[in-house]
Residue frames relative to the residue before (quaternion, step in Angstrom):
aa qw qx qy qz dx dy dz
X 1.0000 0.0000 0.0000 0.0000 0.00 0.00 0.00
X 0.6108 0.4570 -0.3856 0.5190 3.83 1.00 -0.32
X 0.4405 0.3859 -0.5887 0.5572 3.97 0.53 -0.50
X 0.8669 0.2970 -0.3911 0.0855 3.69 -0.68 -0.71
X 0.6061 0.5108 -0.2947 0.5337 3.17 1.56 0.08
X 0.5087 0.3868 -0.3700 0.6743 3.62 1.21 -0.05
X 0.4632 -0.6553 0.5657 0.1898 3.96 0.10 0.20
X 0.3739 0.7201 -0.4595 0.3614 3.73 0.84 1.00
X 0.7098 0.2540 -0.2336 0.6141 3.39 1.77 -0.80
X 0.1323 -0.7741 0.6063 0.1252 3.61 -0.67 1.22
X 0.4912 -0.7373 0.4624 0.0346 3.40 -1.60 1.44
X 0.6010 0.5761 -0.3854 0.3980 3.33 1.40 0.14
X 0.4335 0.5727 -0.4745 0.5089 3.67 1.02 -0.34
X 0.7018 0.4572 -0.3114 0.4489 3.56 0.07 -1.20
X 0.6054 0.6275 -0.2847 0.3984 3.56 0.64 -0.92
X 0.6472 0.5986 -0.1921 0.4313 3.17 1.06 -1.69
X 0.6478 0.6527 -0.0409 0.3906 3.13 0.80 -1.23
X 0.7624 0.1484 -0.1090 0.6204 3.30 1.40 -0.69
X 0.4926 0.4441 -0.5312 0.5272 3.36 1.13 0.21
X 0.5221 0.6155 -0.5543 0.2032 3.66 0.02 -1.25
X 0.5344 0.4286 -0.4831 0.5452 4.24 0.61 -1.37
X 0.8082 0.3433 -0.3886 0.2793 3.43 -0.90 -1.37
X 0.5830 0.4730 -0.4587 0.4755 3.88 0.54 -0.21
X 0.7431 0.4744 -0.2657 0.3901 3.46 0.43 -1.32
X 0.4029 0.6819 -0.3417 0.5058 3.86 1.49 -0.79
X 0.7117 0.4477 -0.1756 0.5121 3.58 0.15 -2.52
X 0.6869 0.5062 -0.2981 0.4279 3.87 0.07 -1.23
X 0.6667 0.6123 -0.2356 0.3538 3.73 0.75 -0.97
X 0.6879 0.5904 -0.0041 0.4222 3.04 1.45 -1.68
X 0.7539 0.4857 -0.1724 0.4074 2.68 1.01 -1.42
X 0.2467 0.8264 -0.1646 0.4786 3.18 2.03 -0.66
X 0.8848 0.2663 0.0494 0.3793 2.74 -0.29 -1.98
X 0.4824 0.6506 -0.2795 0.5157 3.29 1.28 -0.66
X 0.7537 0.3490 -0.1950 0.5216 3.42 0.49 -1.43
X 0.6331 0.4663 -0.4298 0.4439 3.89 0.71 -0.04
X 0.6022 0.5839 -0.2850 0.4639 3.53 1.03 -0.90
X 0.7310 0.3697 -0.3125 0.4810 3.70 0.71 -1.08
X 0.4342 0.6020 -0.4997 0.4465 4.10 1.23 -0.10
X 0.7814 0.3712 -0.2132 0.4541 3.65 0.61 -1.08
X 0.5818 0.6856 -0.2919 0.3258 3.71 1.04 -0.07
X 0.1350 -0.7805 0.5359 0.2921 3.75 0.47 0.50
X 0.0832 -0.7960 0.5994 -0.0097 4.02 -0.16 1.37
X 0.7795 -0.3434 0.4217 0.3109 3.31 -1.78 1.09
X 0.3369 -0.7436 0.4441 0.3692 3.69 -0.60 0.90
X 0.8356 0.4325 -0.3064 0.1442 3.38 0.55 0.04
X 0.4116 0.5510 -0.3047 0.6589 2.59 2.16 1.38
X 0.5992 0.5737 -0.4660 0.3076 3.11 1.13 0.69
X 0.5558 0.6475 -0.3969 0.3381 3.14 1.73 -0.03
X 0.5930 0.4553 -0.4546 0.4841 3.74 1.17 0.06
X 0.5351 0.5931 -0.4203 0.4303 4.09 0.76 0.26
X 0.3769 -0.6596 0.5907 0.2720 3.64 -1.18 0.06
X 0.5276 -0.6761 0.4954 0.1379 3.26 -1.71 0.22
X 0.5824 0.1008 -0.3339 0.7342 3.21 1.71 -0.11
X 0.2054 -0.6832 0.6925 0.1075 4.08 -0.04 1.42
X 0.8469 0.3740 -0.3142 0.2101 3.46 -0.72 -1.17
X 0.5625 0.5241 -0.3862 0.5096 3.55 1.10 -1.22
X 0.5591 0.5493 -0.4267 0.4513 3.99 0.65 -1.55
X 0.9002 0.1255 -0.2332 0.3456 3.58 -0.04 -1.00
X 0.4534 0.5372 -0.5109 0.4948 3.29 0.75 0.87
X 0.5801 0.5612 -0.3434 0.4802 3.46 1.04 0.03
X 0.7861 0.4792 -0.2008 0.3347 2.84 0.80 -1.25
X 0.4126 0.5590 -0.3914 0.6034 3.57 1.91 -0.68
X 0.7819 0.3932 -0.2996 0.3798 3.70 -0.25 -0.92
X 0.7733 0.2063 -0.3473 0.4888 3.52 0.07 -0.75
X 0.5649 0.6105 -0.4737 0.2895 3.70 0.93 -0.90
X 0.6796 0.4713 -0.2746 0.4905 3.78 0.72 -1.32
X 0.7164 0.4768 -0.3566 0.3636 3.68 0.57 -0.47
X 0.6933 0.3601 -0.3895 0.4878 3.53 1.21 -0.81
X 0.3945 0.6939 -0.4048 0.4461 3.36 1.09 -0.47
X 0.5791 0.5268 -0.2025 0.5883 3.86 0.70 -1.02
X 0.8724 0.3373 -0.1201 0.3327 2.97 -0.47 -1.30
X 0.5050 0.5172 -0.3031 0.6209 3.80 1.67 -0.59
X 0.7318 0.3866 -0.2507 0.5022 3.98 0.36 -1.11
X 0.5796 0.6640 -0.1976 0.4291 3.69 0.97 -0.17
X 0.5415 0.4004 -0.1779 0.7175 3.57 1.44 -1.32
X 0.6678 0.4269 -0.4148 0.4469 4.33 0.07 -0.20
X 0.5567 0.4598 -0.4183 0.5510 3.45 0.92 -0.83
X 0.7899 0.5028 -0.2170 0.2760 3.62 0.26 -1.14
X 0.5949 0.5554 -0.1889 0.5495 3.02 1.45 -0.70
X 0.7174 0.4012 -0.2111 0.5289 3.93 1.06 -0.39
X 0.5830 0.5288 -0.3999 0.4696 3.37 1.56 -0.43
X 0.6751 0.4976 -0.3648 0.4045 3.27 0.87 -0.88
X 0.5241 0.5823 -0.4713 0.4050 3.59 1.13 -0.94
X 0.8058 0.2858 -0.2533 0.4525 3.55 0.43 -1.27
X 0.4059 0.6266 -0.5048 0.4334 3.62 0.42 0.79
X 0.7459 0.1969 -0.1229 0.6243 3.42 0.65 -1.21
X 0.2665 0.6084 -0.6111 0.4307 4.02 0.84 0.63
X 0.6573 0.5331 -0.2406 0.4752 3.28 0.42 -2.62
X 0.5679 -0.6370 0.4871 0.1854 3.36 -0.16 -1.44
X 0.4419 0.5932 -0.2228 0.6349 2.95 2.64 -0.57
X 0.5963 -0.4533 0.6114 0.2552 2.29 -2.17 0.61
X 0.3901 -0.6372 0.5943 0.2977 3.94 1.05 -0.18
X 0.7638 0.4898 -0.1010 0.4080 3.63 0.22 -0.76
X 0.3653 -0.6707 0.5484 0.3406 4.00 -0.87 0.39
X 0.0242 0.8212 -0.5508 0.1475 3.84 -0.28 -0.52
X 0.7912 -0.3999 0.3452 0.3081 3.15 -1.71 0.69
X 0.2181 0.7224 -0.6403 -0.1434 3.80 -0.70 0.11
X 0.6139 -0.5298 0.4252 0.4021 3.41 -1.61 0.71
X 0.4199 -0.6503 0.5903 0.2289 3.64 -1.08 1.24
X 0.3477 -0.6753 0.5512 0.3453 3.48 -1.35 0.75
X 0.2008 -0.6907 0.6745 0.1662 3.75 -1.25 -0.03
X 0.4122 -0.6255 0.6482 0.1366 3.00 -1.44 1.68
């Protein structure tokens, strides 16, 4: 409880971590949503909020959406490990070390 009041334990990793489902969930849907309404014969005057290539659009959108999504929630994780690497003092990391010579 004192790392968190001395700012030593950071709350956004953890965050990350439990937001990531609810993006991926929203990102999925939305997706899917936008394939479903391609196949829907809608009210003509709801067809101007729909696309013309619907399905490919929301097949796009699952794929690239979940990946940048990924890849955006990923760099925060990455960005706080390193903080708490050089917090600790480590390199975090195995690596080269300088060989001794007799």
């Amino acid at each position: 409880m004192r790392d968190f009041f001395a700012f030593r334990t950071m709350l956004i990793p953890l965050m990350i971590k439990l937001v990531y489902p609810l993006g991926l969930i929203a990102i999925t849907l939305a997706g899917a949503l936008t394939i479903a309404l391609a196949f829907v014969d809608l009210d003509p005057r709801l067809k101007q909020f729909t696309s013309q290539a619907g399905w490919p659009t929301g097949l796009l959108i699952i794929i690239v959406g979940n990946l940048a999504w990924r890849l955006a929630c990923e760099q925060v994780i990455v960005f706080f490990a390193i903080h708490e690497a050089l917090v600790r003092g480590g390199t975090g990391g195995g690596g080269d070390k300088p060989s001794k010579k007799k």
